[in-house]
N, CA, C and O of each residue as an XYZ file, in Angstrom:
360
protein
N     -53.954     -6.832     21.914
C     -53.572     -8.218     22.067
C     -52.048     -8.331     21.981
O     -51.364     -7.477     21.416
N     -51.557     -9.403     22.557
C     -50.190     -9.488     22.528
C     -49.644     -9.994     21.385
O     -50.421    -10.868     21.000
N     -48.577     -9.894     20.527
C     -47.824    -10.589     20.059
C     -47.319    -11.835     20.076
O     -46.257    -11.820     20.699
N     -47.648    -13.130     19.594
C     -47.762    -14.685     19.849
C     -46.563    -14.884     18.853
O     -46.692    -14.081     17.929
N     -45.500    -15.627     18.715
C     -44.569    -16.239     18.656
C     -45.177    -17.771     17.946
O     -45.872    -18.551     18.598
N     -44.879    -17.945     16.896
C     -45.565    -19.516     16.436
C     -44.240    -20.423     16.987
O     -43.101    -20.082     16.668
N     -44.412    -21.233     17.573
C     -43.670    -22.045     17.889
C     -43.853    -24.015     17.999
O     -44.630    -24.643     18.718
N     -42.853    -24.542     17.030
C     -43.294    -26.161     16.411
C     -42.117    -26.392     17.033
O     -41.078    -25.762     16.839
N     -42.341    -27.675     18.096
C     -41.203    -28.299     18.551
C     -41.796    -30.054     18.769
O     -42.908    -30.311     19.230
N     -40.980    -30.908     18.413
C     -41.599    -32.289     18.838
C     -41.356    -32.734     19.909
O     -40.135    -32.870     19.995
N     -41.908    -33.077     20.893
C     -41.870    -34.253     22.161
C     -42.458    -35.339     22.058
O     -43.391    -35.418     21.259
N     -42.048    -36.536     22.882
C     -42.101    -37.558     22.899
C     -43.674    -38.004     23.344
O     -43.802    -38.005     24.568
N     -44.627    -38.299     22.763
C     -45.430    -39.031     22.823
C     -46.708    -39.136     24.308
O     -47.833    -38.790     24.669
N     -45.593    -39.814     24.672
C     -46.182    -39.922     26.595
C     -45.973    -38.407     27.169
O     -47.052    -38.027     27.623
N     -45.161    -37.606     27.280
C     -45.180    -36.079     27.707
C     -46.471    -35.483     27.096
O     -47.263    -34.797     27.742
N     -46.628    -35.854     25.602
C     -47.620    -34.453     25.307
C     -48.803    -34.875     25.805
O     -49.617    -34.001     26.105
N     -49.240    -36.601     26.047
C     -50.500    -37.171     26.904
C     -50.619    -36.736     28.448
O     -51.704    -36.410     28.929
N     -49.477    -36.755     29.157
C     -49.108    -36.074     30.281
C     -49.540    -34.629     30.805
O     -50.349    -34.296     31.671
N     -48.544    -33.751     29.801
C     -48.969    -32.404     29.575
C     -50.380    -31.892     29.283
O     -50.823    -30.902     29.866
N     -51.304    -32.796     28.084
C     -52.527    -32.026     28.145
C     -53.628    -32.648     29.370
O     -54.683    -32.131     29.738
N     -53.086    -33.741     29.781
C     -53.776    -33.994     30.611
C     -53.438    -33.392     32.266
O     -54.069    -33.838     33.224
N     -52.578    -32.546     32.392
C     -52.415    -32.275     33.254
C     -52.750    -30.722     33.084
O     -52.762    -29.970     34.058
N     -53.003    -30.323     31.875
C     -53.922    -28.955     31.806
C     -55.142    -28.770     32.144
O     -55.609    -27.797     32.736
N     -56.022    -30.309     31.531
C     -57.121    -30.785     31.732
C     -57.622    -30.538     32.936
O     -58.794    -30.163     32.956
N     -56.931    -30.668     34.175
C     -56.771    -31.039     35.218
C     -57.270    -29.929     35.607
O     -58.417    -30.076     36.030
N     -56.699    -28.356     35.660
C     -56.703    -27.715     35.729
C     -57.762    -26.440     35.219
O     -57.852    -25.236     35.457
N     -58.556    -27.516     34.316
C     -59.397    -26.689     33.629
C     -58.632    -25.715     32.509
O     -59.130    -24.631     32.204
N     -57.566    -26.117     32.007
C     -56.697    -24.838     31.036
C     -56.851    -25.339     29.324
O     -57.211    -26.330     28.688
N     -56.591    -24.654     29.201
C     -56.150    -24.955     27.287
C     -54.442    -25.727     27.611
O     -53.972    -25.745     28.749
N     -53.820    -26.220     26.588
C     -52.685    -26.923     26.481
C     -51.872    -25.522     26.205
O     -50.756    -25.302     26.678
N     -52.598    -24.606     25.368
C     -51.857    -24.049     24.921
C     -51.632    -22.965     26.354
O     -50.446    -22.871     26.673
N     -52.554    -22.203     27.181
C     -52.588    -21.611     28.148
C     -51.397    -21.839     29.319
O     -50.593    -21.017     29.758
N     -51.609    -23.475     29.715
C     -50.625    -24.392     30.358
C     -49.127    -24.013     30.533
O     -48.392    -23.582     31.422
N     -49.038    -24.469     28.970
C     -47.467    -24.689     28.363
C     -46.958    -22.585     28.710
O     -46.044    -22.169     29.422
N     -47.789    -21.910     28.035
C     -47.120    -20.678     28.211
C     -46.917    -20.101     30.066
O     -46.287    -19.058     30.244
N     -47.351    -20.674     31.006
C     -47.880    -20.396     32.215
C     -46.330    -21.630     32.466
O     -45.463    -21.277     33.265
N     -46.226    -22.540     31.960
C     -45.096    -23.419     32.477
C     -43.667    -22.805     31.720
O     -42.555    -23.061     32.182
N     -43.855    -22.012     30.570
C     -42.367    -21.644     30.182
C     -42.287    -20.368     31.170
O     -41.153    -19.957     31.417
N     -43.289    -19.762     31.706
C     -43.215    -18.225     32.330
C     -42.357    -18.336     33.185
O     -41.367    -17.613     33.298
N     -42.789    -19.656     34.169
C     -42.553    -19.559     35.257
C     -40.885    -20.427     35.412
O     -40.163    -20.381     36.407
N     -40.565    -21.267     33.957
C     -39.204    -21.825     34.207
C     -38.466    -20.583     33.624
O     -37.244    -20.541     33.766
N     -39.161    -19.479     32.924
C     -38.029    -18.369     32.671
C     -37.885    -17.371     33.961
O     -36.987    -16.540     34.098
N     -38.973    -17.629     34.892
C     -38.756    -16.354     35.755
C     -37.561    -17.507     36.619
O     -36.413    -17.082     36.747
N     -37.929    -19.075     37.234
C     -36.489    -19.238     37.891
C     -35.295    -19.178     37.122
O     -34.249    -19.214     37.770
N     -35.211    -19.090     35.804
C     -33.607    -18.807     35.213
C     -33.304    -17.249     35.304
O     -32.178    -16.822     35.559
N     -34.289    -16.527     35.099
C     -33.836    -14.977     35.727
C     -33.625    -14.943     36.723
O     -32.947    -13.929     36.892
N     -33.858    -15.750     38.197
C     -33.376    -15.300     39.384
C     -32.212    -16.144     39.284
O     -31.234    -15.466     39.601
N     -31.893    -17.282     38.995
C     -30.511    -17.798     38.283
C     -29.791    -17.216     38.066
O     -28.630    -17.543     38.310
N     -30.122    -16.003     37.471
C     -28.969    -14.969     36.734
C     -29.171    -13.800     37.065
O     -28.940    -12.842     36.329
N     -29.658    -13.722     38.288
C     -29.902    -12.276     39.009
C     -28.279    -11.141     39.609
O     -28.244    -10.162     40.355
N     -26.791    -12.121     38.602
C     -26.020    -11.260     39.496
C     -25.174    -11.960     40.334
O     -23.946    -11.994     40.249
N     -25.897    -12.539     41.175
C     -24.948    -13.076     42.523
C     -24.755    -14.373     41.408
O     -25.278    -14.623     40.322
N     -23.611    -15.139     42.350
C     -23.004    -16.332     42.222
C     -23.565    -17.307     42.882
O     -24.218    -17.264     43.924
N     -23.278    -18.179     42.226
C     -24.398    -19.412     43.132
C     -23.726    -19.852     44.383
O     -22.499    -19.908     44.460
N     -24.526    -20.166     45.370
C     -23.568    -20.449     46.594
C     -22.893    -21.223     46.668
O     -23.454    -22.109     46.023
N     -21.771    -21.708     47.096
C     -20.678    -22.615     46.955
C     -20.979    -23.820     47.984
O     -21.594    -23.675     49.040
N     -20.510    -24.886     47.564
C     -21.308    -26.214     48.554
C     -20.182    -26.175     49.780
O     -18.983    -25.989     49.573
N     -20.636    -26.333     50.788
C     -19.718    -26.572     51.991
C     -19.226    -27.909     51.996
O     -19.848    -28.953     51.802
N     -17.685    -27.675     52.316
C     -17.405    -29.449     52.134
C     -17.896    -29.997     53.888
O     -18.006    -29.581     55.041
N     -18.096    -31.455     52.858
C     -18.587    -32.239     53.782
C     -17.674    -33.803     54.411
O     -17.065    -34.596     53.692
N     -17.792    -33.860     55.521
C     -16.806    -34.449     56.107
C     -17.678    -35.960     56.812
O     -18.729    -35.822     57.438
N     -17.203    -36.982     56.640
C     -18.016    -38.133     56.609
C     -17.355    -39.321     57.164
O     -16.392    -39.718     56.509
N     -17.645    -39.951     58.185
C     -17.362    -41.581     58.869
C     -17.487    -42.315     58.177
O     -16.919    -43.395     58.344
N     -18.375    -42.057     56.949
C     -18.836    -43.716     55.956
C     -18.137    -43.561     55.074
O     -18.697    -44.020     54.078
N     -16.951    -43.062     54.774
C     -16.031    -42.967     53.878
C     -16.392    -42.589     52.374
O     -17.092    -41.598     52.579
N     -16.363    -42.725     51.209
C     -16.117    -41.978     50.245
C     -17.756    -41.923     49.578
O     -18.379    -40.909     49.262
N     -18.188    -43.295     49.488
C     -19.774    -43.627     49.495
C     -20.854    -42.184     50.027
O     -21.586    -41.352     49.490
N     -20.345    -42.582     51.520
C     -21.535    -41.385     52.020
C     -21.270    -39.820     52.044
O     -22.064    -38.918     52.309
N     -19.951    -39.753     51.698
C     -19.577    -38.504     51.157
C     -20.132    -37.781     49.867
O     -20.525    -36.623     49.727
N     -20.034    -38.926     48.882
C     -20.857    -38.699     47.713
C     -22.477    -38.539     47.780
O     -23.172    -37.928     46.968
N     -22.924    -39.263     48.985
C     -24.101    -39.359     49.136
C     -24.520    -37.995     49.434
O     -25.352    -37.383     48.764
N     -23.908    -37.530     50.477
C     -23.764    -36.510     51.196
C     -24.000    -35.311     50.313
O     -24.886    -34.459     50.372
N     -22.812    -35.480     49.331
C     -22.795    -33.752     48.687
C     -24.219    -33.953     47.181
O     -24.465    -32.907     46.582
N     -24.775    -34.871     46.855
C     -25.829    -35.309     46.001
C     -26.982    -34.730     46.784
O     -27.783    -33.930     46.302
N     -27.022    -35.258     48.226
C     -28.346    -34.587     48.698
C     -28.120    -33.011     48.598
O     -28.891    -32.272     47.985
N     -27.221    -32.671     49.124
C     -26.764    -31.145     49.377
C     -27.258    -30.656     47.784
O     -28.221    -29.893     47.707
N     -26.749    -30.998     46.853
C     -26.616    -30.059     45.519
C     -28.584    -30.237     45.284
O     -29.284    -29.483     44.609
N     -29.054    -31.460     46.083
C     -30.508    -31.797     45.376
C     -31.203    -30.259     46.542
O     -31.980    -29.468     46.007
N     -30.941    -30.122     47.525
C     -31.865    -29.060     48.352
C     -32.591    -29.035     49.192
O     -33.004    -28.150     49.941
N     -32.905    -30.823     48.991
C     -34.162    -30.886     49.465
C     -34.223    -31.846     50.834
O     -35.263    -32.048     51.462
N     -32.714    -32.485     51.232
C     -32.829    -33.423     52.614
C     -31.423    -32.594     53.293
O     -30.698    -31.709     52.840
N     -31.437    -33.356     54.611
C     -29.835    -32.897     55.249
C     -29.075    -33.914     54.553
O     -29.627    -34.716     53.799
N     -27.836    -33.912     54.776
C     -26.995    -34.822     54.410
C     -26.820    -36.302     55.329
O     -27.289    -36.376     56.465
N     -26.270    -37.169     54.845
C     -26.333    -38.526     55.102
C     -26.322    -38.554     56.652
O     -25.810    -37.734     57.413
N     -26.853    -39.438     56.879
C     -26.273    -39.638     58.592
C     -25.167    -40.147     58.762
O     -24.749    -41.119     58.132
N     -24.538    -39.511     59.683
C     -22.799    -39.655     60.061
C     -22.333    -38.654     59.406
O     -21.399    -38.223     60.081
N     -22.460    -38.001     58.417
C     -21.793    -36.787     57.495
C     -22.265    -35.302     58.427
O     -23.313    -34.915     58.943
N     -21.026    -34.821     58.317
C     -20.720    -33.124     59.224
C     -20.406    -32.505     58.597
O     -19.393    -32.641     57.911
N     -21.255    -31.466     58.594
C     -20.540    -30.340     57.498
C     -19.617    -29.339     58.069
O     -19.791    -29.297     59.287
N     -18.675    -28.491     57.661
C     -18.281    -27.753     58.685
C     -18.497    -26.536     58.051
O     -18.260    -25.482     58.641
């Protein structure tokens, strides 16, 4: 058997209703869950720190002036849309 780590930390109320119910969900233990959810936020901080440098944001160049510029580099850092319409990256 493995070696278990006792670990007491408090969260807020609505998370831990959240959390076991979203184990529930799953058919898991809370406790099963939570170790399966720290695994997997430690394996993305190891590729985080795999070495390389994080990629550098391309500046972004924008018609809507300073607004959609900001808009612009917010989506960029988020990953997950292109940047504003009217904004060019070069």
């Amino acid at each position: 058997m493995t070696n278990m780590a006792r670990v007491h930390y408090e969260i807020p109320d609505d998370l831990h209703r959240r959390v076991k119910a979203a184990a529930a969900l799953k058919g898991e233990t809370l406790k099963d869950f939570l170790i399966a959810a720290l695994e997997a936020a430690a394996k993305v901080d190891e590729k985080a720190r795999s070495g390389r440098p994080p990629a550098e944001p391309r500046p972004v160049r924008s018609g809507g002036g300073r607004a959609a510029a900001v808009a612009a580099y917010k989506e960029h850092l988020a990953g997950s849309r292109p940047p504003a319409p009217g904004a060019t990256q070069t």
